[in-house]
C-alpha positions in Angstrom: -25.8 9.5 -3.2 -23.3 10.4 -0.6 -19.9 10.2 -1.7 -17.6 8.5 0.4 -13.5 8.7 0.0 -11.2 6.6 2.8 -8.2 8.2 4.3 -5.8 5.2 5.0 -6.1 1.5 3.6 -5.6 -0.9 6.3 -7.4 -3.5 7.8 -9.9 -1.7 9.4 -10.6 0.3 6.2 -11.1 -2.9 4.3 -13.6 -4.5 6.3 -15.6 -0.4 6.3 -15.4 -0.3 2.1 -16.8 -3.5 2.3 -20.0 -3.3 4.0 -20.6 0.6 2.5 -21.7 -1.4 -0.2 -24.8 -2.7 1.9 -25.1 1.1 2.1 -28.1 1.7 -0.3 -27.2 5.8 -0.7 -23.5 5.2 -0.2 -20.6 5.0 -3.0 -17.5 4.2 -2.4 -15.2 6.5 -4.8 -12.1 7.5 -3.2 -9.5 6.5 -1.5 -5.8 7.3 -0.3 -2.6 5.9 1.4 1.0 6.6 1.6 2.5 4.4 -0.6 1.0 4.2 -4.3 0.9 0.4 -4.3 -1.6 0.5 -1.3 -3.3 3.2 -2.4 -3.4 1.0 -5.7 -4.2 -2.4 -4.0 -6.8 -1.3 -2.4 -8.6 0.6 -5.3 -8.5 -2.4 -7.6 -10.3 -4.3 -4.6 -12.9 -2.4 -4.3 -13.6 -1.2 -8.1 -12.9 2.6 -5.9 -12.4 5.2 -9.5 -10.0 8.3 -8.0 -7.0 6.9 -6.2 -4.6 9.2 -4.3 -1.0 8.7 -2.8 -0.7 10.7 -0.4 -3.9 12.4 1.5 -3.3 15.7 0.4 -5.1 15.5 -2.7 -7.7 13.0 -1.4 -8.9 15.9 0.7 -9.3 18.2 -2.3 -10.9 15.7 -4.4 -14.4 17.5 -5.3 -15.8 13.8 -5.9 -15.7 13.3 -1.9 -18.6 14.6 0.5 -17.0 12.6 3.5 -13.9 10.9 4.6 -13.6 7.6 6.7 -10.5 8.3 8.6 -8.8 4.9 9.5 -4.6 5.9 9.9 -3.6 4.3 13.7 -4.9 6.3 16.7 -1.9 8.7 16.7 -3.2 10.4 13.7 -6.5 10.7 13.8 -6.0 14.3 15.1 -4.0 15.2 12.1 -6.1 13.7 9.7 -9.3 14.7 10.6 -8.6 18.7 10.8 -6.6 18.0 7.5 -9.9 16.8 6.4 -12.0 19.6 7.8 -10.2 22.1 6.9 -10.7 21.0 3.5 -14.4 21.2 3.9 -14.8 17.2 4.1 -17.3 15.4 6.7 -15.2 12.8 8.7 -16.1 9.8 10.3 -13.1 9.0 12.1 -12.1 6.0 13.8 -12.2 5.3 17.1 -10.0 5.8 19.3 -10.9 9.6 18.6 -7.4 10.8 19.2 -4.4 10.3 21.4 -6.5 12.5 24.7 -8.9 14.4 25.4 -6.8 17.6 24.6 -6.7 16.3 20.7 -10.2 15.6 20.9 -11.7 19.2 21.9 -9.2 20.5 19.1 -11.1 18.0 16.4 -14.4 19.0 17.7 -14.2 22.9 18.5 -12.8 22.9 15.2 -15.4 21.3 13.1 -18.1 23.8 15.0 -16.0 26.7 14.0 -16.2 24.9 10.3 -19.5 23.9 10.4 -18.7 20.5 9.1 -20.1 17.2 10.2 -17.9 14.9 12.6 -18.0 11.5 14.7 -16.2 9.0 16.0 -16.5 6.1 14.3 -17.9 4.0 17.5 -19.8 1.0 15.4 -20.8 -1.0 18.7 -23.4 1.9 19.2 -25.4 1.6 16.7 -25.9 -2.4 16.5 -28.8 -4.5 17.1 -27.6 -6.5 20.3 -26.6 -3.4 22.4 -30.2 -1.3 21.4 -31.6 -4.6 22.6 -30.1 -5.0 26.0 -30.6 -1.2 26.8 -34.1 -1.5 26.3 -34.4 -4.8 28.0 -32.8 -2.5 31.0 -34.8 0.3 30.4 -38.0 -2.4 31.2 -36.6 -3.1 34.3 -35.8 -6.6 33.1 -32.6 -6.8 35.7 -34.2 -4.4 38.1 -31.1 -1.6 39.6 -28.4 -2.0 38.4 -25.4 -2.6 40.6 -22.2 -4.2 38.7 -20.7 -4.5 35.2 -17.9 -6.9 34.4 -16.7 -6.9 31.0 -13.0 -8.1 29.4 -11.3 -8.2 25.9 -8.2 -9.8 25.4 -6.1 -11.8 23.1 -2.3 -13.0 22.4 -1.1 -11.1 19.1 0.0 -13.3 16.3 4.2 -13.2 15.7 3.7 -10.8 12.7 1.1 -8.5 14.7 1.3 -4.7 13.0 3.6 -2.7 14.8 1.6 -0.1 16.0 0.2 -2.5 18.8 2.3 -2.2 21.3 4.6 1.3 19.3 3.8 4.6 21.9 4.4 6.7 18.9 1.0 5.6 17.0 -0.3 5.2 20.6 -0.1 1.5 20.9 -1.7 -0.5 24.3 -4.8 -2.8 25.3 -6.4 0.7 26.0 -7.1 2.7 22.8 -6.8 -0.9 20.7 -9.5 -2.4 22.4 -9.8 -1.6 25.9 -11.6 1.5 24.4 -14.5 -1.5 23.7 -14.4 -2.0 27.7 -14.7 1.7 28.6 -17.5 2.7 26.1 -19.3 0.1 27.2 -19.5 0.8 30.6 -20.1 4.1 29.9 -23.0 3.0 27.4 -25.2 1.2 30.2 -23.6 2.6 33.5 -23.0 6.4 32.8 -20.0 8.4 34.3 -18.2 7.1 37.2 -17.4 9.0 40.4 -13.9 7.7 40.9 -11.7 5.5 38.8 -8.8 3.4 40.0 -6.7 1.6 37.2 -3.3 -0.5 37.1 -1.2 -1.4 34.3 1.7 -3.8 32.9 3.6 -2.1 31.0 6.4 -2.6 28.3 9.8 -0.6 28.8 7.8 2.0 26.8 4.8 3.1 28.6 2.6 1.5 26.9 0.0 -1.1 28.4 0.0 -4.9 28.1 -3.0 -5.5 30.3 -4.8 -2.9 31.6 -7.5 -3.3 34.5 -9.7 -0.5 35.8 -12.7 -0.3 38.2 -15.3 2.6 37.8 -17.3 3.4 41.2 -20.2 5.4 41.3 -21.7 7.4 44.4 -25.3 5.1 43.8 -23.7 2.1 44.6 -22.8 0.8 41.2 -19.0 -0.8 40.3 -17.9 -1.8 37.0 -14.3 -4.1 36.3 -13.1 -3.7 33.3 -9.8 -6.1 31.9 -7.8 -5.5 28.5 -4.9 -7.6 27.7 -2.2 -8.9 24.6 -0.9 -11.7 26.9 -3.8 -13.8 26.6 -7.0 -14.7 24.9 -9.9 -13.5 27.5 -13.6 -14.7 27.4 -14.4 -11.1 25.5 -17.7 -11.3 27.3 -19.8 -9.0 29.0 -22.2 -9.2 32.1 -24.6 -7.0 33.8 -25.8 -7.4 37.3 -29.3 -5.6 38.6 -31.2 -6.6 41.5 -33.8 -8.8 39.5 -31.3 -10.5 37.2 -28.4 -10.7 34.6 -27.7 -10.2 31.0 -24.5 -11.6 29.1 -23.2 -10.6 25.7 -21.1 -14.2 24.4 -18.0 -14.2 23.2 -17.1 -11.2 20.7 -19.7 -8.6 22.9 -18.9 -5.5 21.1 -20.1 -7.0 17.4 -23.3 -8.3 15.8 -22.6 -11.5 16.1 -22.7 -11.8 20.5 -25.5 -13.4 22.0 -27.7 -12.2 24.5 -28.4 -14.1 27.4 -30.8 -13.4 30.3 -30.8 -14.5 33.8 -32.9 -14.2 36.4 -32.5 -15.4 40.2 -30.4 -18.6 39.8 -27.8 -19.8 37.1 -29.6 -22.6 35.6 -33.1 -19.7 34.2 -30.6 -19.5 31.0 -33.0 -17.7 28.5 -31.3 -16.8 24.7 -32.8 -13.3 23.6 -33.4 -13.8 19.8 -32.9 -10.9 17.6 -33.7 -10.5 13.8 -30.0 -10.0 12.5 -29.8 -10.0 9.7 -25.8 -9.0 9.1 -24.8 -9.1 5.7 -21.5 -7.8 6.1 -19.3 -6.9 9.4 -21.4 -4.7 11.0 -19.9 -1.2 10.1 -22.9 -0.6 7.5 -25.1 0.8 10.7 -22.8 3.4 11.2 -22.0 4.4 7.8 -25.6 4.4 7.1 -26.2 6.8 9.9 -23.5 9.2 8.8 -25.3 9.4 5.4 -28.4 10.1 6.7 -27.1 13.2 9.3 -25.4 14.6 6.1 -28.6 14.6 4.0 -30.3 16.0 7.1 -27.4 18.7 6.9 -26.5 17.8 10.2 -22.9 18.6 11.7 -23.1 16.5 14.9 -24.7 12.8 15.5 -27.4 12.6 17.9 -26.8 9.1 18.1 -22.7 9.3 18.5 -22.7 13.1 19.9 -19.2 14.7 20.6 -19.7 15.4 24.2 -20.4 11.3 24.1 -16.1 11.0 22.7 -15.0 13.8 24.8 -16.3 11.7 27.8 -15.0 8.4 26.4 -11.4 10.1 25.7 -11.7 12.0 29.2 -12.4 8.6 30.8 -9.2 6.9 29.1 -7.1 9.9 29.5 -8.2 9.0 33.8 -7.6 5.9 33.5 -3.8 6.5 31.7 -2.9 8.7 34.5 -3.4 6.2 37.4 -1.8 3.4 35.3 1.4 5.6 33.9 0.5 5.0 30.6 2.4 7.9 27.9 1.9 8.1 24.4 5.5 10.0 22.4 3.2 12.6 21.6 3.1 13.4 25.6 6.7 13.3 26.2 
């Protein structure tokens, strides 16, 4: 069994404990927050043995082979070379870190370590994007020439404070335009220039975001992140011989996959054998267990030149929009 511990016990964490469970060489037996009545909270939830306040002693906790990091964005840095240097594996949570500059820090040190680390990017490793890249790599929507893609929604009134908070790097972009950017990078590639716009609050940080990625072939890509309204959340490719569309909710298991070729009305529905028992964040979690049993220390799925590009492509994309994070000032 691999022996999972969680650094952080919010949301995000909640919804990773509970599809480790779907994990069949995964246990849960860890986990660690701040405050003791989180760290608490969340133990009794998830029947989780050795709690920790603070993440100090999580990281030192022999029963813990690797550490789901999921503190906000701003963190991540810390927290993972806290972990690593403790000789724990991490899967930490997308975004990777604050920039690029954070980024090559996490990874050059977990070479130097030799300890296994990757972002936890779940989109990659589900069932409806496999699908479409193979459907492209048949040629189904001949060359590709445009990507369109947009995620966006109005926060609720009592929305978590590090939304919109520079200091734990708050924004569309790292919250979920990051969904945008990966995913043009996932079936486009790198772009050759990148123009990007922003609104932004009196404090740098982004309420809508929108970037277009050109590319010296002849391919563009729009991509639209905002917290001032609930977008479609859809994605569409163009090629030369068609279109696909992922529904509503793209970047999870749960999209559909619609094909289109020549006019609108050739509307076909791409069934796929899902078979989701939980979010979705199993596949991941999954694949992290088998690398460590493999003794790997890098994914060959999720590779860390694949997050330095992602973080290198935000960090582009920041600097034409005047985006700043505190930890820039």
């Amino acid at each position: 069994m691999i022996r999972w511990g969680i650094l952080g016990c919010g949301k995000i964490a909640r919804k990773f404990a509970s599809d480790l469970r779907w994990v069949e060489n995964a246990e849960l037996v860890a986990c660690g927050a701040r405050h003791e009545l989180a760290a608490k909270a969340f133990a009794s939830e998830f029947n989780i043995r050795n709690v920790h306040v603070g993440y100090e002693s999580l990281v030192k906790d022999p029963a813990v082979d690797v550490i789901y990091v999921a503190t906000p964005h701003s963190h991540h840095c810390e927290h993972t070379l806290l972990c690593i240097n403790n000789g724990k594996a991490v899967l930490c949570e997308k975004s990777f870190a604050i920039n690029a500059k954070q980024a090559e820090l996490m990874i050059q040190t977990a070479r130097d370590k030799n300890i296994f680390l990757m972002e936890a990017v779940w989109t990659k490793f589900l069932q409806p994007y496999q699908k479409v890249k193979e459907m492209i790599g048949q040629g189904k929507l001949g060359e590709l020439k445009s990507l369109v893609v947009s995620f966006g929604f109005r926060p609720i009134e009592d929305a978590p404070q590090r939304l919109l908070d520079p200091a734990l790097g708050g924004g569309t972009l790292l919250d979920i335009g990051i969904y945008n950017v990966f995913t043009t990078l996932y079936f486009l590639g790198k772009p050759d220039a990148i123009t990007a716009s922003a609104i932004l609050t009196p404090q740098q940080t982004d309420l809508q975001c929108a970037a277009t990625f050109k590319y010296n072939d002849g391919k563009l890509a729009q991509l639209f992140s905002t917290f001032q309204s609930d977008a479609a959340t859809e994605l569409d490719i163009y090629g030369t011989k068609g279109r696909i569309r992922l529904t509503a909710r793209y970047y999870t298991p749960f999209t559909t996959i619609e094909y289109y070729t020549g006019k609108q009305d050739t509307r076909q529905v791409i069934e796929l054998e899902n078979d989701e028992k939980g979010f979705g964040y199993e596949h991941e979690a999954s694949h992290v267990c088998a690398c460590l049993e493999q003794g790997l220390t890098e994914s060959p799925v999720m590779t860390h030149a694949d997050s330095l590009l992602l973080m290198e492509t935000m960090d582009a994309i920041r600097k034409q929009a005047g985006i700043i994070y505190n930890a820039e000032k």
